[in-house]
N, C-alpha and C positions, 0 to 999 in steps of 0.2 A: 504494500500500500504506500504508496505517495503521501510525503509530509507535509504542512506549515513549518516551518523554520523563522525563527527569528533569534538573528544575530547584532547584539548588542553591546557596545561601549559609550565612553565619554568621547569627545572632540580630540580626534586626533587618532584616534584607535586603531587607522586602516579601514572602517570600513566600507567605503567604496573603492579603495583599492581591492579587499578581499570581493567583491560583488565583479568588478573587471573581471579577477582574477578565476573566481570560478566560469562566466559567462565564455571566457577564452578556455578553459579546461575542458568543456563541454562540445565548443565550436574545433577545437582542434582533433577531435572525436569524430568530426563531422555529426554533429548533433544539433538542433537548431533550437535556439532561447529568445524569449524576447528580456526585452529589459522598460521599464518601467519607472515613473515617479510620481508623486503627486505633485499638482500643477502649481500649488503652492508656493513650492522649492523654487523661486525665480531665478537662484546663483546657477548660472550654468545656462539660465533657461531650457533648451530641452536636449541639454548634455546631462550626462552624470561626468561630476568630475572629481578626479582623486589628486589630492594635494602632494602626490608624487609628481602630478602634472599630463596624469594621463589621463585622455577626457573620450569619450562615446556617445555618440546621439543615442536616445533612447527610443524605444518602436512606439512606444505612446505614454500620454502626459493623462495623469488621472485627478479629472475638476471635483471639485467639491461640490456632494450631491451626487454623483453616480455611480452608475452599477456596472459593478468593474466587472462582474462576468460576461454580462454585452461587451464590454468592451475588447475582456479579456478573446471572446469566440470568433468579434469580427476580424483580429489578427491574428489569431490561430489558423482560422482558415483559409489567412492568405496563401497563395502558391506561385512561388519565384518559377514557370512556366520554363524560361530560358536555362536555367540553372538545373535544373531535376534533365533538359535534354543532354547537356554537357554533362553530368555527371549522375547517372540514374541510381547508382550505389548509396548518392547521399541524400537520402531523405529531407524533400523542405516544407512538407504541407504539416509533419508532426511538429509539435514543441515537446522537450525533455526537458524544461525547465521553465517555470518565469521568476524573475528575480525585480527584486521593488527595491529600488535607494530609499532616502530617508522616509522611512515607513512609518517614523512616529507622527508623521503629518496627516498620515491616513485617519480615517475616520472610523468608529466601531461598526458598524456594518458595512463598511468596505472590506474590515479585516475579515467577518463571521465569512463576506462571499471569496474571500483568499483561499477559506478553512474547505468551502466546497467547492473554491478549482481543485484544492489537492487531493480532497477525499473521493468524490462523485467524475469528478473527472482522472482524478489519480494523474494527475502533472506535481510535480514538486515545487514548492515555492516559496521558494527564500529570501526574507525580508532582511532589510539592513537598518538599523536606525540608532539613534539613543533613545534612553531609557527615560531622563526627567532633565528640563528642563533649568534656565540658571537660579529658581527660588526652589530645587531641587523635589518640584512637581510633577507627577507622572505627565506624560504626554497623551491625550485617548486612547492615539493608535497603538502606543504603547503598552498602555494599560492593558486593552485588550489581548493585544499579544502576548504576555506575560501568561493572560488567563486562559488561552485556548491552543496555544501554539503548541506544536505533536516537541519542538525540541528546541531549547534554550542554548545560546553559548556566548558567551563572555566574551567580547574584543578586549585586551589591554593595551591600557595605556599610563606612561605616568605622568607624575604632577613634577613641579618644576624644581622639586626638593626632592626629587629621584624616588618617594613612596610611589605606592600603584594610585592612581586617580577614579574617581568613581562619581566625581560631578563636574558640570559644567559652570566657569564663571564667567558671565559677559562684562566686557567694556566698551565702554563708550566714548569714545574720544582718548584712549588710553586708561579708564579709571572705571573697576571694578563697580557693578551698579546691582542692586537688589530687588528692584521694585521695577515696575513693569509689565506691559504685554506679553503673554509668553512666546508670543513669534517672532521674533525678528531677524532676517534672513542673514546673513554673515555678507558684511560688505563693505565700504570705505570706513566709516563712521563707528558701524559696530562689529565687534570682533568678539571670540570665545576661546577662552583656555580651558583644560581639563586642570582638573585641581582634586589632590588628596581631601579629605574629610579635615585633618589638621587645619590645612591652609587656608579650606573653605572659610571654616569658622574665625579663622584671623583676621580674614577680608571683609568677611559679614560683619564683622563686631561680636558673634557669638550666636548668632541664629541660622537656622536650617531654613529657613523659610521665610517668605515675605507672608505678611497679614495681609488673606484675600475677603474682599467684606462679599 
């Protein structure tokens, strides 16, 4: 049976490089994947890009409000016609995978219809994201993944004091910030460090959390 997967760390973890990385494991197989992101994610626009500097356009961009199994079927079903004649060995009407970049974007029943590409359709499907946010808040998509996903794993990464990191801290114009929106996409203005639990609390003043009214 085909899984849900979700593969989670702090900022900096790898993983969109690990999401490349399998997508090329797969393709070098001659195996064919789509790749995925919520429309959200504006960095990149409709790249996934990995901070190693390797970047991919993605097969489709998934808006908020929709039903990613429509969406997931109308590109599954495409058929690179030209491609299957030059090489009929390599199968391209199947998908062996779909894999989702920053998946904590996703919404809870985008994830539940994740759960039934992988089980009912038996595709595998492997999510990439972090886990909570910079007032160290679950993220929905998140959330849910935690609650439903067939298999959990850990990206690591560390904080700047060499422990293992396990949150994220944003700044803004250089200077560590608490309070806030929880979206804000990574870009001139505002930027994100992983940060150990220690260091978190140094920068916060001593708190795990912003007060949400």
């Amino acid at each position: 049976m085909a899984k849900l997967y979700f593969r989670y760390g702090a900022m900096n973890s790898g993983k969109s490089t690990a999401l490349l990385q399998a997508a090329f494991n797969y393709e070098e197989r001659g195996q064919r994947v789509l790749l995925a992101k919520p429309h959200i994610d504006t960095k990149g626009a409709g790249e996934i890009v990995s901070r190693l500097g390797v970047t991919r356009e993605v097969d489709f961009l998934i808006p908020a409000g929709s039903d990613v199994e429509t969406i997931y079927r109308e590109h599954a079903d495409y058929v690179d016609h030209d491609a299957l004649l030059e090489s009929i060995d390599t199968p391209k009407a199947s998908v062996a995978c779909l894999l989702i970049d920053e998946a904590q974007f996703l919404e809870p029943l985008q994830v539940d219809s994740l759960m039934r590409i992988a089980t009912a359709i038996s595709v595998p499907v492997m999510c990439y994201g972090i886990r909570t946010d910079f007032r160290t808040r679950a993220f929905p998509g998140s959330a849910r993944l935690l609650e439903i996903a067939h298999t959990l794993e850990e990206l690591k990464t560390i904080c700047r004091c060499g422990r293992k990191a396990m949150f994220n801290g944003r700044l803004v114009d250089g200077q560590f910030i608490f309070d806030g929106d929880q979206v804000a996409i990574d870009g001139n203005a505002v930027t994100y460090e992983s940060l150990c639990p220690r260091c978190y609390l140094q920068y916060s003043g001593g708190r795990l959390s912003a007060v949400v009214s």
